[in-house]
Phi, psi and omega in degrees: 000319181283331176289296209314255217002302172300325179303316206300306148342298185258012136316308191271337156306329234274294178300338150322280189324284160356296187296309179303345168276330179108022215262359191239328168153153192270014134285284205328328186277329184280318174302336172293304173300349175249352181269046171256299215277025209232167171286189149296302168332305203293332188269321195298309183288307183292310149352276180334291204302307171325297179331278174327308195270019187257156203267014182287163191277137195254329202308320204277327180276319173313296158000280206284302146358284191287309190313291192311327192266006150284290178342318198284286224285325190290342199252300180277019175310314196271321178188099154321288204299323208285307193275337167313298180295338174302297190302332203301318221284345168268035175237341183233357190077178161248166199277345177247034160181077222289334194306307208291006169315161143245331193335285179324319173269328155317299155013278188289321216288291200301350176267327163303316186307308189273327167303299189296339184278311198277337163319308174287009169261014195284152153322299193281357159318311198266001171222012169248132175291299193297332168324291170315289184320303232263309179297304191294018165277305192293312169274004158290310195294001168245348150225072150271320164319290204290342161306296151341269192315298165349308196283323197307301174289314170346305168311298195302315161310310183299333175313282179314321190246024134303304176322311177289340186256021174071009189263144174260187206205138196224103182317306191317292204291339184287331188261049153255351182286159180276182213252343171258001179266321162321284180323312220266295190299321185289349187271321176327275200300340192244090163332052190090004206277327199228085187253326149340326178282286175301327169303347185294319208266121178350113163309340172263042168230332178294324209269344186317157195254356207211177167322150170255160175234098189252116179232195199237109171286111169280356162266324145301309155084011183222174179255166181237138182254138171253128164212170192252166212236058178089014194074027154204183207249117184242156199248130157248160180227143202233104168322148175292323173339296187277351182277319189266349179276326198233300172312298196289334164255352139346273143028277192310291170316293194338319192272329177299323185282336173309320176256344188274348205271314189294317176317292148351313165301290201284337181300321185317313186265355183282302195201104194263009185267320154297318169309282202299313166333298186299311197298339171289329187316297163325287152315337191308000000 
């Protein structure tokens, strides 16, 4: 229990360290500098706002946004505080059960994430062999990540929408669960309402039985998932298209909506005169 504590701990270091290098974009580095002297609202809303004023594409995380925060909202009708703590307990654990944190995997998921988007600007992509290799490597291992982080909230989604369904709810036992029993069960508990969410993730990478193993066939031209199948081990396959069209920047939305959609919950109950400020922003 004291090794989690510590990952959790030097997770959040992690990410500091990352902003203070610029590794996120240098407003991001420069707002890290400044955030002592802000309120929460006030750095949570300039977060926001970087995001918003960056030319990266938006339409799917803004969506996954509005999705989560029906969910968030359909809960707190029923014990508000239950889903504070739910959302607090996947950045941080609980005290008798600091493992079920995400921080450490966002963490790892956004530098990989970020690492794999500029990879796809080297020049030397469309005429390197080694080139090649090395990005779609940098994009299996990223979003393997982010399927990770997925699964990771998941626990936490599944939490929240027990609450709304009047259920008590146990974080430990749901994150021992497979990543398709995860699935399976929260389209279960929301009837499907919010399968936008769950649909990111590959159906052969849902149905996998394991840790995943994604690499890249250069003979092929495809990437390949190895799993196991029924007690033995069988190969699928993911087009670069889909992969790269679709999968990957998925991820990507996901996590962003994940955390600005959690922001958003605290401006809210923080400053709603701000609150309405983002959402127009967001939306205008």
């Amino acid at each position: 229990m004291r090794d989690v504590l510590e990952d959790f701990l030097i997770a959040g270091e992690e990410i500091d360290e990352l902003n203070s290098e610029g590794f996120f974009g240098l407003e991001a580095k420069e707002l890290l500098m400044k955030r002592d002297g802000m309120n929460t609202s006030q750095y949570l809303y300039k977060s926001i706002k970087i995001w918003l004023e960056s030319n990266s594409d938006k339409a799917q995380t803004k969506h996954l946004i509005k999705i989560l925060f029906r969910l968030y909202i359909n809960s707190l009708k029923v014990n508000p505080q239950k889903v504070i703590d739910i959302l607090d307990a996947f950045w941080r654990g609980t005290s008798e059960q600091p493992h079920i944190e995400g921080l450490s995997a966002y963490t790892e998921f956004s530098r990989l994430f970020t690492e794999a988007k500029e990879s796809l600007n080297d020049p030397t992509l469309g005429t390197s062999a080694a080139t090649k290799r090395r990005v779609t490597s940098n994009i299996s291992n990223s979003y393997s990540k982010g399927v990770e982080f997925i699964g990771k909230t998941l626990v936490n989604l599944i939490a929240i929408a027990k609450v709304a369904n009047n259920e008590e709810f146990n974080m430990y036992r749901d994150s021992k669960l497979r990543l398709f029993d995860k699935v399976k069960k929260f389209n279960r508990l929301t009837n499907n309402q919010y399968r936008d969410i769950t649909d990111i993730i590959n159906r052969y990478v849902r149905n996998a039985e394991a840790h995943l193993s994604l690499t890249f066939s250069t003979a092929r031209s495809k990437f390949v998932l190895r799993k196991r199948e029924n007690g033995r081990l069988v190969n699928d396959y993911i087009t670069i298209e889909e992969m790269l069209l679709k999968l990957f920047p998925s991820v990507g939305a996901y996590a962003q909506a994940f955390v600005y959609s959690g922001s958003l919950l605290v401006i809210a109950f923080d400053d709603k005169e701000l609150f309405k400020k983002t959402i127009h922003e967001i939306y205008m």
